[in-house]
Biopython code that builds the backbone (N, CA, C, O; Angstrom):
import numpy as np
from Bio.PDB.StructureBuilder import StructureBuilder

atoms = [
    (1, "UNK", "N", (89.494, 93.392, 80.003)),
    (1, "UNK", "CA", (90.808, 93.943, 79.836)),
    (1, "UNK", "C", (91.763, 92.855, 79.356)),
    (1, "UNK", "O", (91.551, 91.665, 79.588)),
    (2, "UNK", "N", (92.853, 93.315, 78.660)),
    (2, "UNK", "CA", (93.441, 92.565, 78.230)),
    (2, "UNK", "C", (94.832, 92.101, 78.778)),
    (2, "UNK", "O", (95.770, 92.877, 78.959)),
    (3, "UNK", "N", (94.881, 90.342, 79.100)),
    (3, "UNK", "CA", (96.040, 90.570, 80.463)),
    (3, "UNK", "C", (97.629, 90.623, 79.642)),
    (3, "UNK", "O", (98.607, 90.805, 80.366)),
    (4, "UNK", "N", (97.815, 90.482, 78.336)),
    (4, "UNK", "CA", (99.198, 91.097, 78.099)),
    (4, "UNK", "C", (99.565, 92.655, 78.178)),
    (4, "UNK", "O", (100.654, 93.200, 78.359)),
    (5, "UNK", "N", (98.245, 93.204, 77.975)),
    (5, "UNK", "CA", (98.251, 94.698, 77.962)),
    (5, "UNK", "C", (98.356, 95.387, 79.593)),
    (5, "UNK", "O", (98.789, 96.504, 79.879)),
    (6, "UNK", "N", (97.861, 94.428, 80.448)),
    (6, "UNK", "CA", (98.397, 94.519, 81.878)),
    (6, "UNK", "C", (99.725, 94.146, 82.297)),
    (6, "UNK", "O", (100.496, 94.855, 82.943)),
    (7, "UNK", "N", (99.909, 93.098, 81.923)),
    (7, "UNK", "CA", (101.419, 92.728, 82.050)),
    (7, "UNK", "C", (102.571, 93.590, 81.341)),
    (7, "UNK", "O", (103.703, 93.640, 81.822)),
    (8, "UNK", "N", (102.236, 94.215, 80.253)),
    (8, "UNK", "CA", (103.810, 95.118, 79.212)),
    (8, "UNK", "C", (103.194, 96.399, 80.210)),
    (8, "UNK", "O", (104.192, 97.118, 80.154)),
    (9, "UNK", "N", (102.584, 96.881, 80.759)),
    (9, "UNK", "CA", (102.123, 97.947, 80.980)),
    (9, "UNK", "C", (102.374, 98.052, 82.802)),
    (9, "UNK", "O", (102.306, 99.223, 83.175)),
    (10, "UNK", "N", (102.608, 97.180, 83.792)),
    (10, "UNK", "CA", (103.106, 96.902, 84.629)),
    (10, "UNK", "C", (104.638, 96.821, 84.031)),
    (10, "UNK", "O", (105.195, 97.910, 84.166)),
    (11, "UNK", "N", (105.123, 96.243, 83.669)),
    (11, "UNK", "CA", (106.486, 96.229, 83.509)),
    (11, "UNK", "C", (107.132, 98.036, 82.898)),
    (11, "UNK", "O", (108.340, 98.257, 82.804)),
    (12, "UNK", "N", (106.469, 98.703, 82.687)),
    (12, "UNK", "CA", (106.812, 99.954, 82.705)),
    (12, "UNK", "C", (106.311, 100.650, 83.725)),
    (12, "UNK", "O", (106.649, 101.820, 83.899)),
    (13, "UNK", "N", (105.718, 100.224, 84.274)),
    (13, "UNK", "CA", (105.619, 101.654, 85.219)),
    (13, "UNK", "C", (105.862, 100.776, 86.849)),
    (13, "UNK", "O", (106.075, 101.624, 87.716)),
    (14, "UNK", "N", (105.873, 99.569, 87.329)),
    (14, "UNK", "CA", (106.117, 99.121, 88.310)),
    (14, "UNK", "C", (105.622, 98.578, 89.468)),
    (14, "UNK", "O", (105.836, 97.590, 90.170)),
    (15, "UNK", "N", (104.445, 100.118, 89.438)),
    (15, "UNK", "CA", (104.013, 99.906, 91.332)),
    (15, "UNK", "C", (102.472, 99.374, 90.670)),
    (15, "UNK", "O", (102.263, 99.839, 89.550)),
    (16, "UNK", "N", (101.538, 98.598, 91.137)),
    (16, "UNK", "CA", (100.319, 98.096, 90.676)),
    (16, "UNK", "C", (99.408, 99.393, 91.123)),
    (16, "UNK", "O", (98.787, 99.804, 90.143)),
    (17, "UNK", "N", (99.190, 100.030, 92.111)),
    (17, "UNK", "CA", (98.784, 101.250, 92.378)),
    (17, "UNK", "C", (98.631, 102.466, 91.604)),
    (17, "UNK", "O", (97.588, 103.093, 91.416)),
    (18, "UNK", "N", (100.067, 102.785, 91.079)),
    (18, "UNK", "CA", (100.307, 103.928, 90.411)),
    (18, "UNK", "C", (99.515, 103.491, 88.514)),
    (18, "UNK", "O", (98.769, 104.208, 87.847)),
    (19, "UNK", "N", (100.030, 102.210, 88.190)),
    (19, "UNK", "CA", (99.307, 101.904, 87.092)),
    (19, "UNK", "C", (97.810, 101.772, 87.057)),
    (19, "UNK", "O", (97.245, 101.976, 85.983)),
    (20, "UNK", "N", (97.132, 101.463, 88.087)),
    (20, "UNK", "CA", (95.297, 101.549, 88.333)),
    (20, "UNK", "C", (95.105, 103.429, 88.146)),
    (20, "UNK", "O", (94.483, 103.960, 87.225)),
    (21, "UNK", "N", (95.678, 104.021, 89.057)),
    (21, "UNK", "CA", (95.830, 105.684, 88.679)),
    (21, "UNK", "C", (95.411, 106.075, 87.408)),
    (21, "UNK", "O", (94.286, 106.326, 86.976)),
    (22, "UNK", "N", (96.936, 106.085, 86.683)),
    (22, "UNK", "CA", (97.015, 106.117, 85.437)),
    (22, "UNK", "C", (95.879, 106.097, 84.625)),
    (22, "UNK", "O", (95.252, 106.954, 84.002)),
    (23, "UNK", "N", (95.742, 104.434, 84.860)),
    (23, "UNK", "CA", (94.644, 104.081, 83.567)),
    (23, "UNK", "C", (93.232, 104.773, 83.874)),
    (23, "UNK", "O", (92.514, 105.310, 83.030)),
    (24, "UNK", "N", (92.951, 104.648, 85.359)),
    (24, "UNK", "CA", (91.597, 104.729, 85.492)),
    (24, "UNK", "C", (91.186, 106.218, 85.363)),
    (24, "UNK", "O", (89.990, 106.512, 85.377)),
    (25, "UNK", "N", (92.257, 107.273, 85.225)),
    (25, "UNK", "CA", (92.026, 109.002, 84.778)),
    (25, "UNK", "C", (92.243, 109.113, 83.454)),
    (25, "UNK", "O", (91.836, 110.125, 82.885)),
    (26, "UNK", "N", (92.927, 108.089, 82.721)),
    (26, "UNK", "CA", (92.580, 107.993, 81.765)),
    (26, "UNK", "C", (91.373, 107.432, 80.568)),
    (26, "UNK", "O", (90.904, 108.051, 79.613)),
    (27, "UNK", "N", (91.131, 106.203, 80.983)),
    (27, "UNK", "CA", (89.196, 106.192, 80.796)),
    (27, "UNK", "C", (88.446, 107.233, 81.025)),
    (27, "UNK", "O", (87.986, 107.797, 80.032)),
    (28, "UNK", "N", (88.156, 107.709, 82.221)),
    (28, "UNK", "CA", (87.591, 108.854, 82.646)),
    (28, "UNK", "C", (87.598, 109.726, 81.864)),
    (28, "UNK", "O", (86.424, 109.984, 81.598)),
    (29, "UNK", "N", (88.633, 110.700, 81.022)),
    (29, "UNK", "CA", (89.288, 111.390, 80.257)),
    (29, "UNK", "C", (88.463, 110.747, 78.574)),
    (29, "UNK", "O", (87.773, 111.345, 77.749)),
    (30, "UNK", "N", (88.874, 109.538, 78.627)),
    (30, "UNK", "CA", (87.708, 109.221, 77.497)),
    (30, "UNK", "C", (86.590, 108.783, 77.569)),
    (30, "UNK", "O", (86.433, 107.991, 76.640)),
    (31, "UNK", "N", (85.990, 108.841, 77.983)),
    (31, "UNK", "CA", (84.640, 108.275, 78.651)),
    (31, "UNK", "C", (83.688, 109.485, 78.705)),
    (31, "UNK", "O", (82.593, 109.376, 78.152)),
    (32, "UNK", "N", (83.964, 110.434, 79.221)),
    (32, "UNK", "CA", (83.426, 111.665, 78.979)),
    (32, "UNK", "C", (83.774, 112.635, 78.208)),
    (32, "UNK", "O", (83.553, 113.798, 78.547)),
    (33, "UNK", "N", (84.351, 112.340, 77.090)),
    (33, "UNK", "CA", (84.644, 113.287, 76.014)),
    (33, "UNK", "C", (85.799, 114.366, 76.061)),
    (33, "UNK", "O", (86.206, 115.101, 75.160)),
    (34, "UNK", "N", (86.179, 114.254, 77.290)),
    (34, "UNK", "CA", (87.092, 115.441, 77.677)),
    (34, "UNK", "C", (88.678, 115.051, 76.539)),
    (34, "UNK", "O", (89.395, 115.906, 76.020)),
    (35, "UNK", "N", (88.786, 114.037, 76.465)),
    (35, "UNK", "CA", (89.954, 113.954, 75.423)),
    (35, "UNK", "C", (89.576, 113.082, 74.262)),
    (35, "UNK", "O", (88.588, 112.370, 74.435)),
    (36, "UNK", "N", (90.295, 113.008, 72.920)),
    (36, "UNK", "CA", (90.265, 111.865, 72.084)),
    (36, "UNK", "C", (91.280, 111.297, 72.189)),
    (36, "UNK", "O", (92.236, 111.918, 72.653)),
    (37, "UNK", "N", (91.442, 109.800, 71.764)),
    (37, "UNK", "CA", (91.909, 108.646, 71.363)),
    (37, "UNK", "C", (93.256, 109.124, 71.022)),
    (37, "UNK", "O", (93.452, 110.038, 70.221)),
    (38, "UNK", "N", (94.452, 108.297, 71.830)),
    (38, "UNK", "CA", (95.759, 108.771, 70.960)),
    (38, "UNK", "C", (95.906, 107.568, 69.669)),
    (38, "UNK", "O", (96.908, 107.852, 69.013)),
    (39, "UNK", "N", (95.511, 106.860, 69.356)),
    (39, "UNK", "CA", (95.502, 105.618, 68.497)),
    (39, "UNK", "C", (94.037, 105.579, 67.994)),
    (39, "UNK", "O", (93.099, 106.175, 68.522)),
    (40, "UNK", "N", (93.995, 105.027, 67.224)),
    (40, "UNK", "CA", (92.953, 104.573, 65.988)),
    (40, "UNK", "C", (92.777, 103.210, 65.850)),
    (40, "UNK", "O", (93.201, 102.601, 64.868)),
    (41, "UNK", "N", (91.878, 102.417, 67.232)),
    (41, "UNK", "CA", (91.210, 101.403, 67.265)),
    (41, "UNK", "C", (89.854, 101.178, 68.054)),
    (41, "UNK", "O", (89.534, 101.052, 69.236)),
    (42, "UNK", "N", (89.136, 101.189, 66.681)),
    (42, "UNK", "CA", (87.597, 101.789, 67.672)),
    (42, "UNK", "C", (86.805, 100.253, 68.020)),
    (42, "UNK", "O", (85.603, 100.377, 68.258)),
    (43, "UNK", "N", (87.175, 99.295, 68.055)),
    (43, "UNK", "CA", (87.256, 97.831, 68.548)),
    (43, "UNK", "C", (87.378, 97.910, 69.667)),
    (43, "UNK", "O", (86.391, 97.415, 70.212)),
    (44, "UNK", "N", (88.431, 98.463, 70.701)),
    (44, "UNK", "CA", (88.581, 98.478, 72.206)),
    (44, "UNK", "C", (88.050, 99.321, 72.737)),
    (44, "UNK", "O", (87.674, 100.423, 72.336)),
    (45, "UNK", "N", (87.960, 98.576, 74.188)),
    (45, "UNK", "CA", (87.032, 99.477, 74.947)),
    (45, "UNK", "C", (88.329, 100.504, 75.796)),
    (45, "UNK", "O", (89.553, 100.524, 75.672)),
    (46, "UNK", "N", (87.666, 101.047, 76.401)),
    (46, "UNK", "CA", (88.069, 102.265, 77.435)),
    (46, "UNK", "C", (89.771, 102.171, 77.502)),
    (46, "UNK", "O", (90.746, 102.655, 76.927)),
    (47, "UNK", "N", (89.447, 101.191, 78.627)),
    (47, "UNK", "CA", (90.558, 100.489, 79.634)),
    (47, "UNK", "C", (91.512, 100.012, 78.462)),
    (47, "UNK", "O", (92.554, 100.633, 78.253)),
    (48, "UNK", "N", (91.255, 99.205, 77.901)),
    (48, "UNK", "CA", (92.010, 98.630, 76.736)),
    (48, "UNK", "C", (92.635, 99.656, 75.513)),
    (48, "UNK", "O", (93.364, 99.330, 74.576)),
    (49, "UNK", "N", (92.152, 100.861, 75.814)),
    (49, "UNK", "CA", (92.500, 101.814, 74.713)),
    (49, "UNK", "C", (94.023, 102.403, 75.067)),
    (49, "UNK", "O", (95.094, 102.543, 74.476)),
    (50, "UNK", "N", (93.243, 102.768, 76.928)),
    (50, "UNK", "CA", (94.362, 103.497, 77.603)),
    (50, "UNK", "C", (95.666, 102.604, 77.896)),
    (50, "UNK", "O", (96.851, 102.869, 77.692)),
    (51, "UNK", "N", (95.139, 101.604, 78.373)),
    (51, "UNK", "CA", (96.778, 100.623, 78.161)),
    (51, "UNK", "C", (97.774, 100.228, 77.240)),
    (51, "UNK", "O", (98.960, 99.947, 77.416)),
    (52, "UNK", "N", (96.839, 100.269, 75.888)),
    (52, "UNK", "CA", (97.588, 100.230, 74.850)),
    (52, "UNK", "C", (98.270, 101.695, 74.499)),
    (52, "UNK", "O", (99.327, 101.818, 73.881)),
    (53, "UNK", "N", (97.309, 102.994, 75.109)),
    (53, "UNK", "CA", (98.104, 104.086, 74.632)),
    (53, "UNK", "C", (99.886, 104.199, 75.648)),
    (53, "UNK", "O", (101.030, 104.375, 75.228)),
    (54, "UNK", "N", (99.419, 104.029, 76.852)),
    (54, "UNK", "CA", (100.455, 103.556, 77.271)),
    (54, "UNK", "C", (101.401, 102.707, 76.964)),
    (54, "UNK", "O", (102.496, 103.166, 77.292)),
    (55, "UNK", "N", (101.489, 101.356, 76.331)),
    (55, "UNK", "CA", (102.627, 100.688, 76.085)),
    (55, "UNK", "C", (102.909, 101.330, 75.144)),
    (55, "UNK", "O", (104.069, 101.735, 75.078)),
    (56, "UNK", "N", (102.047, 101.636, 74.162)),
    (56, "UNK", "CA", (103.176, 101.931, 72.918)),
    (56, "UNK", "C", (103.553, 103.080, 72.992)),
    (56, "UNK", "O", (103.893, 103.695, 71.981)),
    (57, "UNK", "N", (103.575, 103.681, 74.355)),
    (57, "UNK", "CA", (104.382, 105.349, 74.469)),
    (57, "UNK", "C", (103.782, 106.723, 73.899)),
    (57, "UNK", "O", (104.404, 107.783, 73.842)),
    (58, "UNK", "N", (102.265, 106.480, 73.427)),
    (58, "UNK", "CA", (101.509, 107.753, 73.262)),
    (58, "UNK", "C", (101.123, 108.644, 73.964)),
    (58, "UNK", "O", (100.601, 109.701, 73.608)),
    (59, "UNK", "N", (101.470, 108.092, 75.538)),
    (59, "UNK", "CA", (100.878, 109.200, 76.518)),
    (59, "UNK", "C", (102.009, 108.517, 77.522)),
    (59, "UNK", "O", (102.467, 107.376, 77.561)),
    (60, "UNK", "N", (102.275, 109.762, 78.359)),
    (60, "UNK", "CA", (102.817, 109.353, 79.709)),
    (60, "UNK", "C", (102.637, 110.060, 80.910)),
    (60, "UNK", "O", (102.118, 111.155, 80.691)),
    (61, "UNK", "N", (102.830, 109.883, 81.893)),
    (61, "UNK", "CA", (102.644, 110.277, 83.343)),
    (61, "UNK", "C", (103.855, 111.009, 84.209)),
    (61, "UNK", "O", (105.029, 110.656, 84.105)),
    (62, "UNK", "N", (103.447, 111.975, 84.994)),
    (62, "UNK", "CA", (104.366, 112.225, 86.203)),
    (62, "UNK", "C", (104.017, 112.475, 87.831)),
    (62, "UNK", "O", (103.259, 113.293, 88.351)),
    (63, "UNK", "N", (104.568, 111.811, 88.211)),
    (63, "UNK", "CA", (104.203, 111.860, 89.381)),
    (63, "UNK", "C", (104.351, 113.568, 90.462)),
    (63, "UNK", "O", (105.419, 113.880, 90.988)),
    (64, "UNK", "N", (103.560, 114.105, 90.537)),
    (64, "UNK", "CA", (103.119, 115.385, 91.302)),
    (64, "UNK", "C", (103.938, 115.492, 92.740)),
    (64, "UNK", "O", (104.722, 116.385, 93.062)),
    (65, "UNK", "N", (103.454, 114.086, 93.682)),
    (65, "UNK", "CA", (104.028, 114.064, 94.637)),
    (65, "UNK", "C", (105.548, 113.993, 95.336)),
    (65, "UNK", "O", (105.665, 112.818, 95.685)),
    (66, "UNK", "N", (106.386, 114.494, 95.585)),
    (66, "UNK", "CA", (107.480, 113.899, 95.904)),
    (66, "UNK", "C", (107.941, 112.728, 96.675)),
    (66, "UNK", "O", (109.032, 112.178, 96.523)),
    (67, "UNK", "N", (106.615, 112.245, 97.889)),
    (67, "UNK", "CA", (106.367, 111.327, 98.033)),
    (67, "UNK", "C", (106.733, 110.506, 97.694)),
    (67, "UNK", "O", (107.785, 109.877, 97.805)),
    (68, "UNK", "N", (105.481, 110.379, 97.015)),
    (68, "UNK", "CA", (105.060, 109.127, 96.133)),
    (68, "UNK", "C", (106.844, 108.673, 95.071)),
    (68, "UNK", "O", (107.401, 107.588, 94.902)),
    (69, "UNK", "N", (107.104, 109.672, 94.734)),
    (69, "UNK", "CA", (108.654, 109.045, 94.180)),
    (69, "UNK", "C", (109.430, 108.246, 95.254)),
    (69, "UNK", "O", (110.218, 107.387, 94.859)),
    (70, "UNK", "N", (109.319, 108.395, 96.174)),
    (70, "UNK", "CA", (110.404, 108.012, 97.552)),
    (70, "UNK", "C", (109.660, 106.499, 97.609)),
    (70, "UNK", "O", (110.418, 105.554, 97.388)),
    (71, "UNK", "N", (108.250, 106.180, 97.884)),
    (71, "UNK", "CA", (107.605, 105.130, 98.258)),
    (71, "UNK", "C", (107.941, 104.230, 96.928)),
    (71, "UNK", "O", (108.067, 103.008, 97.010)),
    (72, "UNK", "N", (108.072, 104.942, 95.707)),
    (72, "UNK", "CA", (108.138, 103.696, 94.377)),
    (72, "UNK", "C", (109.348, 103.442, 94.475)),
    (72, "UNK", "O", (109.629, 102.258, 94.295)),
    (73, "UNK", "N", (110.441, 104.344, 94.768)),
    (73, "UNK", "CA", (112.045, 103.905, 95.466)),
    (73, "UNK", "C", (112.275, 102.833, 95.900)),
    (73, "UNK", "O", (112.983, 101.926, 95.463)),
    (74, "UNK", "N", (111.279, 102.968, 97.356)),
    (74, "UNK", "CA", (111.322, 102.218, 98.411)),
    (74, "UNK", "C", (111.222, 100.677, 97.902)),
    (74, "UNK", "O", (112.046, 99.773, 97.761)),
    (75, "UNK", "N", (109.621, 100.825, 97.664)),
    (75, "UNK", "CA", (109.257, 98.812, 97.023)),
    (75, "UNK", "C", (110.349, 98.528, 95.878)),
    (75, "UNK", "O", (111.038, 97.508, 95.929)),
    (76, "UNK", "N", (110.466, 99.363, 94.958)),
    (76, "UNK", "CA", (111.342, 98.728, 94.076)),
    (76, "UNK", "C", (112.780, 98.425, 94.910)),
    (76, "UNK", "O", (113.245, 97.316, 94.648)),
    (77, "UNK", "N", (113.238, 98.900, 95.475)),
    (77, "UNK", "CA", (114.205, 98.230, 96.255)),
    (77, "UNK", "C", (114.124, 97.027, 97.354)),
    (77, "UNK", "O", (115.051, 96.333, 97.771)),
    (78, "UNK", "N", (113.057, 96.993, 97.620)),
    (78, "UNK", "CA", (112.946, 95.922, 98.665)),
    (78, "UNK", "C", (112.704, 95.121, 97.763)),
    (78, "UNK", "O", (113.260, 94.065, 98.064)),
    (79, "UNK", "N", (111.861, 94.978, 96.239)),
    (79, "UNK", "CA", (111.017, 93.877, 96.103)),
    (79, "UNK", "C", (112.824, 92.841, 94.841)),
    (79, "UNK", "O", (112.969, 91.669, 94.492)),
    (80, "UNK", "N", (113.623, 93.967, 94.645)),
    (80, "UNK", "CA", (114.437, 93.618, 94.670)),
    (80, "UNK", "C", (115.427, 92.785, 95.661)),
    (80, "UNK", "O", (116.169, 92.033, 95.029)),
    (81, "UNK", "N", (115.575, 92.755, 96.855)),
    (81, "UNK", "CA", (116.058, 92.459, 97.614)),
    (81, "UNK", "C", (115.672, 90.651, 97.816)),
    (81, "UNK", "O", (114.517, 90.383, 97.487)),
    (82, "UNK", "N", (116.223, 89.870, 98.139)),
    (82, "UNK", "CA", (116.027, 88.566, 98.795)),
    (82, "UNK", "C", (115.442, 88.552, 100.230)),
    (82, "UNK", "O", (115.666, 89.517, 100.962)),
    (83, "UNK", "N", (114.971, 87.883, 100.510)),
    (83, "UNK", "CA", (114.405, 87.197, 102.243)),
    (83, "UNK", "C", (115.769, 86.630, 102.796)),
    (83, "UNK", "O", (116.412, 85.704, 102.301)),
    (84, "UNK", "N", (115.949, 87.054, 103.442)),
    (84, "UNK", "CA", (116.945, 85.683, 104.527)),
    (84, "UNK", "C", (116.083, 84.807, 105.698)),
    (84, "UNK", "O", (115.127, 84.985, 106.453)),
    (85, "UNK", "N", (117.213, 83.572, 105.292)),
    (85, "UNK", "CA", (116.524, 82.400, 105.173)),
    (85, "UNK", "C", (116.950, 82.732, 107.114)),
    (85, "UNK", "O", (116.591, 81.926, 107.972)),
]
sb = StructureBuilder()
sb.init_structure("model")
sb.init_model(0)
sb.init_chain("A")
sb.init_seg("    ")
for serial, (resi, resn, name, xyz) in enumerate(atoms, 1):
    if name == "N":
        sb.init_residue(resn, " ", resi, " ")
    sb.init_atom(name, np.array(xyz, "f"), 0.0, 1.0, " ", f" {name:<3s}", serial, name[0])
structure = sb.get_structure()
């Protein structure tokens, strides 16, 4: 995998969890034929296809749970936050 394509691809979506999700139903999805390629690079593999379809905004996600919105709330606010000393 490719680690800038992890890194631009974390910086959009946030939680390291929710981005493993993502990608890994998306391989799946190509891996077994059930979808084609949103891009035209038959050089990368799986993982590397789906991250790139992701950064460059060919596919996107929503979260089902209401949950799960409250918990990505949550860390993004704390991880914002400082420690006191």
């Amino acid at each position: 995998m490719n680690a800038n394509l992890c890194n631009e691809a974390q910086e959009l979506i946030g939680n390291p969890n929710v981005l493993v999700n993502i990608i890994s139903a998306r391989v799946r999805q190509l891996n077994t034929g059930g979808a084609r390629p949103l891009i035209d690079s038959p050089l990368l593999g799986a993982a590397d296809l789906a991250l790139t379809e992701l950064v460059e905004g060919k596919m996107d996600y929503e979260l089902t749970d209401p949950i799960a919105v409250e918990i990505l709330t949550a860390r993004t606010v704390v991880k914002g936050k400082k420690k006191a000393k």
